[in-house]
MARLOFI-128137 format. One record per residue (C-alpha): residue number from 0; chain; x, y negated, z negated. Coordinates in steps of 0.5 Angstrom, whole numbers. Layout:
% residues N
<pt seq="NUM" mol="A" u="X" v="Y" w="Z"/>
...
% end
This chain:
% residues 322
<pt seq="0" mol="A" u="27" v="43" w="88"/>
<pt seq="1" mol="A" u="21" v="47" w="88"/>
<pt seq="2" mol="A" u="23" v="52" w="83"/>
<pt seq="3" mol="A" u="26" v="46" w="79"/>
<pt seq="4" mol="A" u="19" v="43" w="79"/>
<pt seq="5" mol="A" u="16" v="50" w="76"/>
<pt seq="6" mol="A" u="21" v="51" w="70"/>
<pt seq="7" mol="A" u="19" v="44" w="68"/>
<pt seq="8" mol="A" u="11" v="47" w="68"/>
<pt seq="9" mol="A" u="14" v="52" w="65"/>
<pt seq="10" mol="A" u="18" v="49" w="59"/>
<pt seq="11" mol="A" u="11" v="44" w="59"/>
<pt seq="12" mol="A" u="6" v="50" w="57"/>
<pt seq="13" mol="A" u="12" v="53" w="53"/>
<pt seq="14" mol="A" u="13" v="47" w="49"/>
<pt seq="15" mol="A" u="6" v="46" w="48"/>
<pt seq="16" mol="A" u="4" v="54" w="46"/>
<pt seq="17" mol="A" u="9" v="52" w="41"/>
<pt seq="18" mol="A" u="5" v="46" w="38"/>
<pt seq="19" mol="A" u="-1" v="51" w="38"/>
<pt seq="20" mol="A" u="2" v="56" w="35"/>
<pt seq="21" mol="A" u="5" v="52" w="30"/>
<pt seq="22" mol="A" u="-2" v="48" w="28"/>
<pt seq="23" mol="A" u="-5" v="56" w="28"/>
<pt seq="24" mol="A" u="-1" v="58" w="23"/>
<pt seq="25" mol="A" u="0" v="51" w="18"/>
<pt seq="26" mol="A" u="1" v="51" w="14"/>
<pt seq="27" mol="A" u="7" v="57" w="13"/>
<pt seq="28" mol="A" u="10" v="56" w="7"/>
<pt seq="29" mol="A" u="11" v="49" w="1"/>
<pt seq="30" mol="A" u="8" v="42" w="3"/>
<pt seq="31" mol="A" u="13" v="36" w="1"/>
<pt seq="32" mol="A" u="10" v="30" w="-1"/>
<pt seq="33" mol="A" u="16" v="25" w="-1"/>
<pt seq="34" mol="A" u="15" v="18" w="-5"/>
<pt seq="35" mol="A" u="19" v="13" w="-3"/>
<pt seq="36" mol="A" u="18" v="10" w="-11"/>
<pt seq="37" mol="A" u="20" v="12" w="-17"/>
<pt seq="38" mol="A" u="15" v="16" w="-22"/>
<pt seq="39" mol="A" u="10" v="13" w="-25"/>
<pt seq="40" mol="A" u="7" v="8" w="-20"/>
<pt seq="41" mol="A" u="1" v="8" w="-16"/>
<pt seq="42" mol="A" u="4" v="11" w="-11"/>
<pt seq="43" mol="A" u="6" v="17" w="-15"/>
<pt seq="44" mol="A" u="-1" v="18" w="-18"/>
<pt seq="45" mol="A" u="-5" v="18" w="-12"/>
<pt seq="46" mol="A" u="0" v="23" w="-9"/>
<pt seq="47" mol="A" u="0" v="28" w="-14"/>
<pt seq="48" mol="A" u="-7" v="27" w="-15"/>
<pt seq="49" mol="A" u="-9" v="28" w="-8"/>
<pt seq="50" mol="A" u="-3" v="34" w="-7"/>
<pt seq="51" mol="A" u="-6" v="38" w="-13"/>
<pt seq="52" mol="A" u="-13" v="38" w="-8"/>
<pt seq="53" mol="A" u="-8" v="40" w="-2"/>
<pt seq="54" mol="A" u="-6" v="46" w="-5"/>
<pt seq="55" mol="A" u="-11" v="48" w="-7"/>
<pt seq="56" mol="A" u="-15" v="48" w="1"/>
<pt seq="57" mol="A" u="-10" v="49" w="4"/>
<pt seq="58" mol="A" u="-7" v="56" w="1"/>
<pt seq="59" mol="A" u="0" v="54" w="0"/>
<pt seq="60" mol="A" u="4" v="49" w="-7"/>
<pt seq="61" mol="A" u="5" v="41" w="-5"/>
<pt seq="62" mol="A" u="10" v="39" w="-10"/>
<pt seq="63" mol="A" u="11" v="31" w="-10"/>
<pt seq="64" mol="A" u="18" v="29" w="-8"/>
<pt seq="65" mol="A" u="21" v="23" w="-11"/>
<pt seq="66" mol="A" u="26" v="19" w="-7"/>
<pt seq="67" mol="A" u="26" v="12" w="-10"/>
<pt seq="68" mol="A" u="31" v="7" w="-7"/>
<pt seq="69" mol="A" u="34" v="2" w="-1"/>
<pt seq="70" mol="A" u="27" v="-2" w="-1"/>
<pt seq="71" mol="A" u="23" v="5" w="0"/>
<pt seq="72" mol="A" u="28" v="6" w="7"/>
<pt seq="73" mol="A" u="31" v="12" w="3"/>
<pt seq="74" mol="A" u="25" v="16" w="1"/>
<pt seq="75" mol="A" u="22" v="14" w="9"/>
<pt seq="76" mol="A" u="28" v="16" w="13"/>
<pt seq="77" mol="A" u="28" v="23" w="10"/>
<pt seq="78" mol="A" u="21" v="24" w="13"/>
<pt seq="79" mol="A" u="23" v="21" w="18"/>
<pt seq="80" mol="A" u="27" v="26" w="20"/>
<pt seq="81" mol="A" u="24" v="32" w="18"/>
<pt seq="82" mol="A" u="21" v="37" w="22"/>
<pt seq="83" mol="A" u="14" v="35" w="25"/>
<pt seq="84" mol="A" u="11" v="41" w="23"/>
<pt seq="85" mol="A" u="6" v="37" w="17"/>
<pt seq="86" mol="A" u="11" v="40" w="11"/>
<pt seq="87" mol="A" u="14" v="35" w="9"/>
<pt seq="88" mol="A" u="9" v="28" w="8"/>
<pt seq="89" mol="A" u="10" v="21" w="6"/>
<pt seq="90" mol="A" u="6" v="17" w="1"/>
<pt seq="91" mol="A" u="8" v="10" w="2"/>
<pt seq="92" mol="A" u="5" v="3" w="1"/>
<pt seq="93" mol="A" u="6" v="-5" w="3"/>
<pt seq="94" mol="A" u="13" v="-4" w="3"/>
<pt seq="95" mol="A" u="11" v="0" w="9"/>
<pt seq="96" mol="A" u="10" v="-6" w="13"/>
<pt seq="97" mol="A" u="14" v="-11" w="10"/>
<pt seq="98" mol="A" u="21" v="-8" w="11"/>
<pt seq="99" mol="A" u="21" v="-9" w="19"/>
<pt seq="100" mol="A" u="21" v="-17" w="18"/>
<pt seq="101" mol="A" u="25" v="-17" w="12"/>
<pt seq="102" mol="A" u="31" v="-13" w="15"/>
<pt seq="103" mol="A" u="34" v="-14" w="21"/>
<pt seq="104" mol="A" u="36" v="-6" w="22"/>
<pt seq="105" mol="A" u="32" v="-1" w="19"/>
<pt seq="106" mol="A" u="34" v="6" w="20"/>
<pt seq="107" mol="A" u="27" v="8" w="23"/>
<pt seq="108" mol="A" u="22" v="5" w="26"/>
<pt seq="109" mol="A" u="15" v="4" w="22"/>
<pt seq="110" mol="A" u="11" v="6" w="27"/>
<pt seq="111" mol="A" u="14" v="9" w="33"/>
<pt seq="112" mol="A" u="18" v="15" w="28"/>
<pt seq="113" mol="A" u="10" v="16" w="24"/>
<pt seq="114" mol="A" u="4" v="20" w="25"/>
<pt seq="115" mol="A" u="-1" v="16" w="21"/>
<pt seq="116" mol="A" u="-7" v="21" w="17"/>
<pt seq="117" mol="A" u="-11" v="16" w="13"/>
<pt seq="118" mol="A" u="-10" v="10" w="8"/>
<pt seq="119" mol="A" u="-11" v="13" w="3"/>
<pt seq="120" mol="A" u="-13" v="8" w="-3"/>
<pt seq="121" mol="A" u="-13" v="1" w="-5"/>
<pt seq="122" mol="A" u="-11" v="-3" w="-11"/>
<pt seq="123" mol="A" u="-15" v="-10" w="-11"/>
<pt seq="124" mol="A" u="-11" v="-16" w="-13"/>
<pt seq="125" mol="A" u="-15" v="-21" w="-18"/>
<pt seq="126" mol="A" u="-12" v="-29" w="-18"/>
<pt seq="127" mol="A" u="-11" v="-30" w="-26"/>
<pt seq="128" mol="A" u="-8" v="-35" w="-30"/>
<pt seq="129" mol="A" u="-6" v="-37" w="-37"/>
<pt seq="130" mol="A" u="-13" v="-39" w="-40"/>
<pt seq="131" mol="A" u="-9" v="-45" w="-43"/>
<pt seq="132" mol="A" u="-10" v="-48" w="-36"/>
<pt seq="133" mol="A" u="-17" v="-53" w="-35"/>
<pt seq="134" mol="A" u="-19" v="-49" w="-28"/>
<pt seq="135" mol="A" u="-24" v="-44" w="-29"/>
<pt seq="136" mol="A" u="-26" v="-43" w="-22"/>
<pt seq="137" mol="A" u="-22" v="-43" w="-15"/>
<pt seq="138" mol="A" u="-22" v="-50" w="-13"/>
<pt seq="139" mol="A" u="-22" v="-52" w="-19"/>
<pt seq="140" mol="A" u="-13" v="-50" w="-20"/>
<pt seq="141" mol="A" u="-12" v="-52" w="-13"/>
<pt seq="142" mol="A" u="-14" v="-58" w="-15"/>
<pt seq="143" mol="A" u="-10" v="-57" w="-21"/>
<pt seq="144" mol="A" u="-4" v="-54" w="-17"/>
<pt seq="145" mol="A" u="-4" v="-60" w="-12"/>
<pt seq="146" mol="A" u="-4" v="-65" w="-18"/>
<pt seq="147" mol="A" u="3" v="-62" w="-21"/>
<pt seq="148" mol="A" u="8" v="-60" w="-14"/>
<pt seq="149" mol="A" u="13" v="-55" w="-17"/>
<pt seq="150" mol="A" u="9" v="-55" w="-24"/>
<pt seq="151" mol="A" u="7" v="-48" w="-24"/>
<pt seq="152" mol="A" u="9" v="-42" w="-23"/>
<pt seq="153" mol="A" u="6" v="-36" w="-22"/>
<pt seq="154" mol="A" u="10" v="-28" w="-24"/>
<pt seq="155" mol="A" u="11" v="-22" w="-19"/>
<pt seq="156" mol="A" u="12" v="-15" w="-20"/>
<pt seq="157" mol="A" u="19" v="-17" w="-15"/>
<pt seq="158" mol="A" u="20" v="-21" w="-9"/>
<pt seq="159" mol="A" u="17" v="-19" w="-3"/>
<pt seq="160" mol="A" u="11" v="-14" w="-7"/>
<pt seq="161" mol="A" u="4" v="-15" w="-6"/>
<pt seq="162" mol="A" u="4" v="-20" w="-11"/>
<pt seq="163" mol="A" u="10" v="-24" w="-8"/>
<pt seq="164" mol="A" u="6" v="-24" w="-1"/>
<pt seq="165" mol="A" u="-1" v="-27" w="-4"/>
<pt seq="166" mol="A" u="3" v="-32" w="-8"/>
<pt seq="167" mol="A" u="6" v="-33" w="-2"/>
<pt seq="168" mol="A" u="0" v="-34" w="3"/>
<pt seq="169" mol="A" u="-5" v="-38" w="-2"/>
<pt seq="170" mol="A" u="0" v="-43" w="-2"/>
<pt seq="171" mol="A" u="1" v="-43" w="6"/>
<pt seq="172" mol="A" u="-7" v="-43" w="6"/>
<pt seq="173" mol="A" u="-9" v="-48" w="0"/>
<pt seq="174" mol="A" u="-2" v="-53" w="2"/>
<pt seq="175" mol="A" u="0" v="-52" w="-5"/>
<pt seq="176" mol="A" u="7" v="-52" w="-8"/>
<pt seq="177" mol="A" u="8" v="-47" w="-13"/>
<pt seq="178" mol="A" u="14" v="-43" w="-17"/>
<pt seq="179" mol="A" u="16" v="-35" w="-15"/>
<pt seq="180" mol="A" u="18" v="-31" w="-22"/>
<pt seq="181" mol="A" u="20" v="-24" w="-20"/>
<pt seq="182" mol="A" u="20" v="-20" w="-24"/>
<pt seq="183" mol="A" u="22" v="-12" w="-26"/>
<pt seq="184" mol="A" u="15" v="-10" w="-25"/>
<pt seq="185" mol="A" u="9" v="-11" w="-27"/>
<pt seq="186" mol="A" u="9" v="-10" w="-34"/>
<pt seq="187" mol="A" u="14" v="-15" w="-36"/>
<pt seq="188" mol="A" u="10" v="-20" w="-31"/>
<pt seq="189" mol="A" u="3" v="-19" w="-34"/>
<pt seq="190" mol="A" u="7" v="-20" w="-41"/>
<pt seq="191" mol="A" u="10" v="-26" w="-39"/>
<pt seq="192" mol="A" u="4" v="-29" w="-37"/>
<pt seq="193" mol="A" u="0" v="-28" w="-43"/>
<pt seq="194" mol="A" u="5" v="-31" w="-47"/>
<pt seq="195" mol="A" u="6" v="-37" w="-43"/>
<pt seq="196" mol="A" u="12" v="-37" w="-39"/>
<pt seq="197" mol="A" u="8" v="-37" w="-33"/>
<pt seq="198" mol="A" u="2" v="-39" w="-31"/>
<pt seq="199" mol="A" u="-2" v="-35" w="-25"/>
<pt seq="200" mol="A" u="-1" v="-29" w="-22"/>
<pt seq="201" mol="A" u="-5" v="-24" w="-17"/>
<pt seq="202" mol="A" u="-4" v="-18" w="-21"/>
<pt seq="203" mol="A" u="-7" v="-11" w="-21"/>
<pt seq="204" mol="A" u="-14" v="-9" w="-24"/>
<pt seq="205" mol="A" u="-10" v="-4" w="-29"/>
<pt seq="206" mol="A" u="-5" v="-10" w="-31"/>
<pt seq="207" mol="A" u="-10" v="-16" w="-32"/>
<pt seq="208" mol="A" u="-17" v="-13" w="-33"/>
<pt seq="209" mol="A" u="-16" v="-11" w="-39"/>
<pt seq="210" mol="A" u="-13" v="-18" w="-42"/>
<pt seq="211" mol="A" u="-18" v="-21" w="-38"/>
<pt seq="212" mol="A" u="-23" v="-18" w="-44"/>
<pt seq="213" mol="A" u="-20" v="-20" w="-49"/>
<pt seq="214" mol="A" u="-19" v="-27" w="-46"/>
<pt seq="215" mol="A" u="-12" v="-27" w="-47"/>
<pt seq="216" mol="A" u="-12" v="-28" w="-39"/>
<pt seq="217" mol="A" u="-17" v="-31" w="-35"/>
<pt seq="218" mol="A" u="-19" v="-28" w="-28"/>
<pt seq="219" mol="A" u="-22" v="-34" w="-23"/>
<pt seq="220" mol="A" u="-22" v="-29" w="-15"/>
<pt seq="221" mol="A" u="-20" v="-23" w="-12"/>
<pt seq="222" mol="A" u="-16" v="-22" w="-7"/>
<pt seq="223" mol="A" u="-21" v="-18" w="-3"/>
<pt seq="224" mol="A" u="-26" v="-19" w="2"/>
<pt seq="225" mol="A" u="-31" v="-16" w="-2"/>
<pt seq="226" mol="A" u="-33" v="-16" w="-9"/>
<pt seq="227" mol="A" u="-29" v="-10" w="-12"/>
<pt seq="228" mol="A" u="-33" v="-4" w="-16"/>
<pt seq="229" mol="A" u="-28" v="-6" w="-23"/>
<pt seq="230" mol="A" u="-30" v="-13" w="-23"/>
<pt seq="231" mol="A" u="-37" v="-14" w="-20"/>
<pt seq="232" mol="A" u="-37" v="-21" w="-22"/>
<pt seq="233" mol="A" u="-32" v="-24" w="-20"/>
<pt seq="234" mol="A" u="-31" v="-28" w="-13"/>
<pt seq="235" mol="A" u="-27" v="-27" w="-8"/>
<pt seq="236" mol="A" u="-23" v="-31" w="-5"/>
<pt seq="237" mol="A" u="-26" v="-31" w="1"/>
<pt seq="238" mol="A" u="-32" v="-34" w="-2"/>
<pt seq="239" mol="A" u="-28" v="-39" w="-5"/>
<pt seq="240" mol="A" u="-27" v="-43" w="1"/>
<pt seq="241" mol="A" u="-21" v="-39" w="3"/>
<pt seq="242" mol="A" u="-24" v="-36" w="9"/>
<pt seq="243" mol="A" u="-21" v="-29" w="11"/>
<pt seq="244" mol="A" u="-16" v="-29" w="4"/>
<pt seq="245" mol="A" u="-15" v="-21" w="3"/>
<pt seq="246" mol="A" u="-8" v="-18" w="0"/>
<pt seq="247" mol="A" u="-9" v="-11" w="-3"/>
<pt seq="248" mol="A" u="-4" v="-6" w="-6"/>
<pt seq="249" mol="A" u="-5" v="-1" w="-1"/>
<pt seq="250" mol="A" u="-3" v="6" w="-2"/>
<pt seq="251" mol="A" u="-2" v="11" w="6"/>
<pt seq="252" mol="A" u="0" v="19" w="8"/>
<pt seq="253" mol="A" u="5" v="19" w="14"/>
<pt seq="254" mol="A" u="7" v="25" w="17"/>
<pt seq="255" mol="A" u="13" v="25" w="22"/>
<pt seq="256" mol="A" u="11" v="23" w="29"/>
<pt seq="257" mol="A" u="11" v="29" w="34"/>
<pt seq="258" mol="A" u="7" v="32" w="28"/>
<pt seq="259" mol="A" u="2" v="36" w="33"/>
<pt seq="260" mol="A" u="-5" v="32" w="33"/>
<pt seq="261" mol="A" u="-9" v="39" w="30"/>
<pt seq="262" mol="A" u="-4" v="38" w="24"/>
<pt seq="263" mol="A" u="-6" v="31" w="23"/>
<pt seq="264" mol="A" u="-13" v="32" w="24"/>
<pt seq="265" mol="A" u="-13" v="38" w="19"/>
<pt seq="266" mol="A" u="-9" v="34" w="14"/>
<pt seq="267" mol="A" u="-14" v="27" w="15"/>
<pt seq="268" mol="A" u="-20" v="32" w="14"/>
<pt seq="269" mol="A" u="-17" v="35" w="7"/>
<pt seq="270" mol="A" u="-14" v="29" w="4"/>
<pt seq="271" mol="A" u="-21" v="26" w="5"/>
<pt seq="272" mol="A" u="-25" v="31" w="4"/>
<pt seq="273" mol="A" u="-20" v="31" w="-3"/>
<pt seq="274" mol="A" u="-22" v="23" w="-5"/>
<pt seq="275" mol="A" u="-29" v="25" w="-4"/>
<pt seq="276" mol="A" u="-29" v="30" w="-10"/>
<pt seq="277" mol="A" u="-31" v="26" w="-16"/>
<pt seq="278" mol="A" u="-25" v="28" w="-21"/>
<pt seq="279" mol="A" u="-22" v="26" w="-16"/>
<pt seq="280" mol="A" u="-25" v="19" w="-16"/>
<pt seq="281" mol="A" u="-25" v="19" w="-24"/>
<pt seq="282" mol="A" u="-18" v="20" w="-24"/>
<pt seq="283" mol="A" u="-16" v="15" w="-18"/>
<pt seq="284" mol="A" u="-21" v="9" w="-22"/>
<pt seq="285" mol="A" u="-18" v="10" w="-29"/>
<pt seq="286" mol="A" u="-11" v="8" w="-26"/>
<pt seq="287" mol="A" u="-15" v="1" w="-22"/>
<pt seq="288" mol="A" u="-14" v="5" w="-15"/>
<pt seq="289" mol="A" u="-21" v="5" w="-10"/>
<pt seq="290" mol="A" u="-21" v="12" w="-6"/>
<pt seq="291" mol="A" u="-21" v="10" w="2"/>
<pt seq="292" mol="A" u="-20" v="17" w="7"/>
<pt seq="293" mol="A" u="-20" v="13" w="13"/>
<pt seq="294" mol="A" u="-18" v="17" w="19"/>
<pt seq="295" mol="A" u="-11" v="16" w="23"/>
<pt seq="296" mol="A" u="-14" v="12" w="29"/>
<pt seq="297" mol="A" u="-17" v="8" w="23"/>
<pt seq="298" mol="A" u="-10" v="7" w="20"/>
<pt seq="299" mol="A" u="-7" v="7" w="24"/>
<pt seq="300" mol="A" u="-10" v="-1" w="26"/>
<pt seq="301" mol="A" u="-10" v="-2" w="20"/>
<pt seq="302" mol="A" u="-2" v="-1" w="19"/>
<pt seq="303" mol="A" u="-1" v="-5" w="26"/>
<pt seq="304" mol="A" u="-6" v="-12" w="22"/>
<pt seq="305" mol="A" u="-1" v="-11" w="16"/>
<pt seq="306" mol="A" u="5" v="-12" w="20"/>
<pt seq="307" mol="A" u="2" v="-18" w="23"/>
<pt seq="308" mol="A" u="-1" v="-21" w="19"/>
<pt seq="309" mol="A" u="6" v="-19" w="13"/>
<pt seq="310" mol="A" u="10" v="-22" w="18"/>
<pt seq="311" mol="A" u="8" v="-29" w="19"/>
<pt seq="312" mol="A" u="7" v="-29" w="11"/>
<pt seq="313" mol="A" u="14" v="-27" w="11"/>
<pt seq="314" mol="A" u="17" v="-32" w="16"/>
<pt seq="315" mol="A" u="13" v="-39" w="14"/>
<pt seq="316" mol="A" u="15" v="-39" w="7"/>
<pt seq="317" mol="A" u="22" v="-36" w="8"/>
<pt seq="318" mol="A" u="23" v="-30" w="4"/>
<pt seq="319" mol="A" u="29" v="-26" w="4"/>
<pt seq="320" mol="A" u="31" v="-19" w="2"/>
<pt seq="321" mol="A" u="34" v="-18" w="-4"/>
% end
């Protein structure tokens, strides 16, 4: 029995001699930044910009790695599985959080199989409706929503996104009755919108702000619990009598769990260090998106919210996976 118990400490030391050995020398060859969404959406540009950065501190090419479909489980499974070296990362969003309380079975779990590194950004949510309609402030269409059950309709990017879920929890929190219209992406949403189809949405600074200007839509609160840097002037939400409203499109790095802790650190101390560049801030606001660099405890808090908070959402107004 002793000398089992010596080859157990034996084995112990080795295996973290390992892990030291492996944080010394990364990173050793090409760093993969999997997206688990296709080209050309927030995730995808916040990985690219962030992964150019990243080379360049690190001394080695980080290539960005589109793997879009299955709810954003084919693209996180790959990372899921893949040796925790910090090679291979994973730039997520919502979905991250959602899934668990959409599917019954998933192929990985969201937290347990993941060593978070950093939130890296965040999109804002801004509530704005078609300028036809009377309300100009926030009590004033809830007021107008609660006269007209089932008369307005409010368009999405897709069902169980960012813009489904704060549609979802403004009427839990406001007892309103309103109508979802997914659509395939935001584009066509907003196009809708403008043109009357539909009239409300919580969209995306880079979709609405611009029309919002030109007064083709008009913008009544943010999503967010504090005034946004895109819209100054606009209240939130929670200043509008909806206590604790907060609803962003949030874009997170992930590596593998087991990933050694010396890695993670590294890689949370770079990405940060990256969105504190201002061309790295230019280039992340001229697409509506907020830098944020916060450190792996930190997101990992902020992910376990998202969870509870998403699953009550999904639960109390019925929302299936398509």
């Amino acid at each position: 029995m002793i000398g089992l118990a010596r080859i157990g400490v034996v084995i112990v030391a080795g295996a973290c001699a390992a892990a030291h050995v492996s944080a010394q020398g990364f990173p050793a060859r090409t760093v993969r930044i999997v997206v688990p969404f296709a080209a050309g959406g927030a995730t995808d540009v916040i990985a690219r910009v962030i992964g150019q950065r990243l080379g360049e501190s690190l001394g080695q090419q980080v290539i960005v790695d589109n793997r879009a479909g299955g709810s954003a489980m084919i693209g996180s499974e790959l990372v899921a599985r893949a040796q925790p070296d910090g090679h291979t990362l994973l730039m997520t969003a919502n979905p991250h959080a959602v899934n668990p309380v959409l599917h019954a079975k998933m192929p990985f779990d969201p937290m347990r199989d993941f060593a978070p590194v950093t939130l890296a950004g965040l999109q804002p949510l801004i509530l704005v409706v078609h300028p036809s309609l009377p309300a100009r402030t926030v009590k004033q269409f809830i007021a107008l929503a609660r006269a007209n059950p089932g008369k307005l309709a409010y368009g999405t990017s897709g069902t169980a996104g960012p813009q489904h879920l704060a549609g979802e929890m403004f009427k839990v929190m406001t007892g309103t009755d309103l109508v979802h219209v997914p659509y395939k992406g935001a584009a066509p949403a907003t196009a809708d919108l403008i043109a009357g189809q539909v009239q409300l949405a919580f969209g995306g600074t880079t979709n609405v702000l611009p029309h919002v200007k030109t007064g083709r839509l008009r913008a009544l609160a943010t999503a967010t619990l504090t005034r946004t840097r895109f819209a100054p002037e606009l209240p939130t939400l929670d200043e509008s009598g909806l206590p604790g409203f907060e609803s962003v499109a949030w874009l997170g790095l992930l590596a593998p769990a087991g990933t050694p802790r010396e890695i993670v650190s590294r890689l949370h101390s770079e990405v940060a260090k990256a969105l504190r560049a201002p061309d790295t801030q230019e280039k992340l606001l001229a697409q509506g998106i907020e830098g944020v660099g916060n450190n792996p405890a930190e997101f990992t808090t902020f992910l376990q919210q998202e969870i509870a908070k998403w699953s009550k959402v999904v639960q109390q107004a019925g929302i299936k996976a398509e």
